[in-house]
N, C-alpha and C positions, 0 to 999 in steps of 0.2 A: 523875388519874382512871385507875385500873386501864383495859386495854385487854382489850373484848372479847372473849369468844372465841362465837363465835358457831353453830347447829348442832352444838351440843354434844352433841343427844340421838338424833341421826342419825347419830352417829360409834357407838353402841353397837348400832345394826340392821344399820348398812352393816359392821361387824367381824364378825357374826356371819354373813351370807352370807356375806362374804369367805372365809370359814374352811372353805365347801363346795367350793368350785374346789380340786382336786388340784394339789399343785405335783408338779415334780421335788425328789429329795432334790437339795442345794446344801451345799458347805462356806461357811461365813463367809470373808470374804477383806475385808482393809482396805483399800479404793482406795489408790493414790498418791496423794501431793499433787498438789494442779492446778498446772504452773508455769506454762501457758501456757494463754489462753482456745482453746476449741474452738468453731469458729462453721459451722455448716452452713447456706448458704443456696444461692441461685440457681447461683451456679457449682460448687455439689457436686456438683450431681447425675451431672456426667459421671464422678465418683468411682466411681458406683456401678458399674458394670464394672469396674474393676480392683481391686477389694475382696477380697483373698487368699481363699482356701476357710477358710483354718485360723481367718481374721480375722470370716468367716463364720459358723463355726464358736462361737466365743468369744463372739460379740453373741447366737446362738442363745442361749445357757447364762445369759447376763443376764438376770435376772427383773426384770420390767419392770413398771410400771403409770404410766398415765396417766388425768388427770378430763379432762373435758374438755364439752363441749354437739355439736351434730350435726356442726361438720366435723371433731371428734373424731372419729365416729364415721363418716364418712364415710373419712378418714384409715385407719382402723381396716380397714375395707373393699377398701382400696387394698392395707395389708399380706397380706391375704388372698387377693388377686390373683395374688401374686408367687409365692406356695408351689403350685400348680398343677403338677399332672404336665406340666405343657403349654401354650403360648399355645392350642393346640386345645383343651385341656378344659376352660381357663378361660372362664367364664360371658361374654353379651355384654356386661353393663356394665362388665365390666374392661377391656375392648379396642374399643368405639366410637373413629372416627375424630376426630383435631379437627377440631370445629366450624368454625372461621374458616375453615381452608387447606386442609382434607378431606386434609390426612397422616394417612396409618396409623396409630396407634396404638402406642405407645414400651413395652407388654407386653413385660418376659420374666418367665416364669413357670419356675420349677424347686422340686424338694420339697427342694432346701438352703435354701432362701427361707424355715423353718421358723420360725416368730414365735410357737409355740406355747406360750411364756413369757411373751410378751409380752401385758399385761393391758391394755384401754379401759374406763372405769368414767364412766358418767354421774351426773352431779349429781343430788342428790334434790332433788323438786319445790317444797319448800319452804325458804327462809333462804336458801338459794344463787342468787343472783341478781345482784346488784349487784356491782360489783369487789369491795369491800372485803370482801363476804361471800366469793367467791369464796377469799379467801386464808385465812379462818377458818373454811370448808370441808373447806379440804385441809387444814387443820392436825390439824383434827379426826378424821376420816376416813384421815388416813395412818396419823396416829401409830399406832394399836392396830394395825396390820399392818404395820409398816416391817419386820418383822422375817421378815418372808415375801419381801424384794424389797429389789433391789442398786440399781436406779432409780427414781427416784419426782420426777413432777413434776403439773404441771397448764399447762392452756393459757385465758389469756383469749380469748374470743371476738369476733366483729368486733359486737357487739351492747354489749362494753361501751365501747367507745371509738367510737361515735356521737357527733352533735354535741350538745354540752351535756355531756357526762362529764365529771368532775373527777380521771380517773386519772393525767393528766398535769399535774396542776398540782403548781406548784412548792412550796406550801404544807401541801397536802390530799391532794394524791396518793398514788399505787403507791412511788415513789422518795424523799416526805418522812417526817419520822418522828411520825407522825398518835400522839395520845394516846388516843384515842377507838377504833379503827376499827385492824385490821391491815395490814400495808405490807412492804417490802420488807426491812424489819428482824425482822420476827417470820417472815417467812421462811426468811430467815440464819438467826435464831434456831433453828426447826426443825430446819435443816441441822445445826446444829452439835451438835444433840442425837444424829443422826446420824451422828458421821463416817465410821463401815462405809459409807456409800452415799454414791449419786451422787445432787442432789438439784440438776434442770435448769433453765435459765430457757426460755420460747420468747417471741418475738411473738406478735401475735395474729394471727389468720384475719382476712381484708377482705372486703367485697362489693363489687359493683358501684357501690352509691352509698353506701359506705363505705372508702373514702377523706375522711377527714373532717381537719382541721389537728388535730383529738385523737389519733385515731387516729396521726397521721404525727411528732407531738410524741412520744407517748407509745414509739414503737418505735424511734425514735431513740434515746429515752433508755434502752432497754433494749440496745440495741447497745453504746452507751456504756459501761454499767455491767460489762457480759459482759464486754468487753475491758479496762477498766481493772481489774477486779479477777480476771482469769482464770477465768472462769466458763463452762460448758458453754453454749452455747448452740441453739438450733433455731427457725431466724430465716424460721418460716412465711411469715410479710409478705413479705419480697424475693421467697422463692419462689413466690408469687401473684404480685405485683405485675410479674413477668417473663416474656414468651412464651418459648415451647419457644427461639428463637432469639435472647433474650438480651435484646430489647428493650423499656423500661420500660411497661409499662400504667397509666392513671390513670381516675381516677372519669366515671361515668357524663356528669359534667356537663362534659363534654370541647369538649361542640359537632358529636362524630362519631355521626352514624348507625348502628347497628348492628341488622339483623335477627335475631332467634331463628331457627337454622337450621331449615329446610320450613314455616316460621312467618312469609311477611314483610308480615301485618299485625301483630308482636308484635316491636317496635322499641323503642329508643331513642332516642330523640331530642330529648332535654335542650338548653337553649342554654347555649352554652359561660360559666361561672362565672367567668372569669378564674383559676383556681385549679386546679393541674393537681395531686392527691393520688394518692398513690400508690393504684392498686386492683387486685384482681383483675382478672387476666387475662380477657377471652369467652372465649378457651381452655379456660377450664378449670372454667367454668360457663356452664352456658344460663339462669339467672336475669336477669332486668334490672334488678332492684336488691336483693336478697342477693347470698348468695354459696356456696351448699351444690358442692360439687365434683362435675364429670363425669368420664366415664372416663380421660381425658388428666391432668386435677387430680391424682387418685386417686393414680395410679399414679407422678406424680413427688412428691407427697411420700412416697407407702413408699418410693421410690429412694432421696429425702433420708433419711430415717428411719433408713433401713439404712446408710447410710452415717455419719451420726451415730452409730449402736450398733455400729458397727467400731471406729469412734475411741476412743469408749468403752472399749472391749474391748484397747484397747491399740495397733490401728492407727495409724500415722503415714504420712498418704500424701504 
């Protein structure tokens, strides 16, 4: 049975606004080969400070686009923080304190931080839902403007590796090769239709009470595959699932206590599951069981971002 291709006729409206956004002119340039995988996760972020101007410079000039659902967009918001004349003229929601430990705010803001290539595109409201649609989405949707952009990826969201998903099954999943439903072969496939571009994996976004064994199966296996086959990666889960100070966070059903900061009748306090899943950080959301990012969140994944689009760019730190 042919395999679907799905949102096929929202690939012809989303092409045709696409084609209003002004790019920069760009020469075509054929990446290198990947020899080695590129993983950006929790311990990059300290990257992000030593990231050369020139190297800077070079991820600015990558035309970028990402799909994604709200912490896309959130994400999105975070890059926008960074390009500020100023930690002073940047907005409050870019530099609120963390929540847990009432530390400062990890803002720098400068107009080299210019992401003004770089594109966030939300899913249309229809057919794009489900994992599988998710990949027959983007296949859709990219392809008629790959030719506007040197990156092109998408991100699953912490909505579809809930308990009960089948993205990480061994048979039916993201990583098996489904007859029915697109996977992680019609993916490759896309890429290879591409090879002018860079065409990225990432994990997905977690929440609070997602941390789930799908979730934590499924990003595993996306690790795995990044590195075994050399593949760009933007490994959002670890950098959720780790406070500013390195140490792992897990799901809600932990057994710990935790108040919504100036809120402490708006708690957690789940009994502990026996089941310690990797989750977003309190840090880095004041939800108690999503997971949409606050100013702290924000701002370390545009740091990871940036420094993922240095590497990109050529950097080797």
């Amino acid at each position: 049975m042919a395999k679907r291709l799905l949102c096929s006729t929202c690939a012809i409206v989303f092409s045709l606004a696409m084609t209003q956004i002004p790019l920069q002119a760009h020469r075509e340039a054929r990446p290198p080969a990947q020899t080695r995988p590129i993983i950006v996760d929790h311990t990059s972020i300290a990257l992000f400070d030593r990231i050369p101007d020139r190297y800077i410079q070079a991820a600015h000039t990558l035309r970028m686009i990402y799909f994604d659902k709200s912490v896309g967009a959130n994400i999105d918001r975070g890059l926008d923080c960074l390009q500020h004349t100023s930690v002073a003229a940047a907005p409050l929601g870019c530099k609120r304190p963390d929540p847990v430990t009432g530390r400062p705010s990890e803002l720098v803001s400068h107009p080299k931080y210019n992401r003004s290539n770089w594109r966030y595109q939300w899913w249309p409201q229809r057919g794009c839902g489900a994992w599988y649609e998710l990949v027959s989405c983007f296949i859709a949707q990219a392809g008629p403007i790959a030719a506007q952009y040197d990156v092109l990826s998408f991100q699953f969201s912490y909505i579809e590796v809930g308990s009960g998903s089948t993205i990480a099954d061994k048979s039916t999943g993201f990583f098996a090769n489904n007859k029915a439903v697109n996977d992680i072969y019609d993916y490759e496939g896309f890429a290879a239709r591409y090879p002018d571009k860079h065409v990225i994996l990432w994990t997905t976004s977690l929440s609070r009470g997602i941390g789930t064994a799908e979730a934590t199966e499924f990003n595993n296996q996306m690790r795995a595959y990044a590195r075994a086959n050399n593949k760009i990666l933007f490994d959002v889960a670890d950098i959720e699932a780790h406070d500013p100070s390195g140490r792992p966070c897990f799901d809600n059903r932990d057994g710990v206590r935790y108040c919504e900061p100036n809120n402490p009748n708006k708690c957690e306090n789940f009994p502990d599951d026996r089941h310690d899943y990797p989750a977003i950080c309190p840090n880095y959301t004041t939800e108690m069981n999503a997971g949409h990012l606050n100013s702290i969140g924000k701002v370390r994944l545009a740091k990871a971002f940036w420094v993922l689009m240095a590497q990109i760019a050529g950097w080797t730190p």
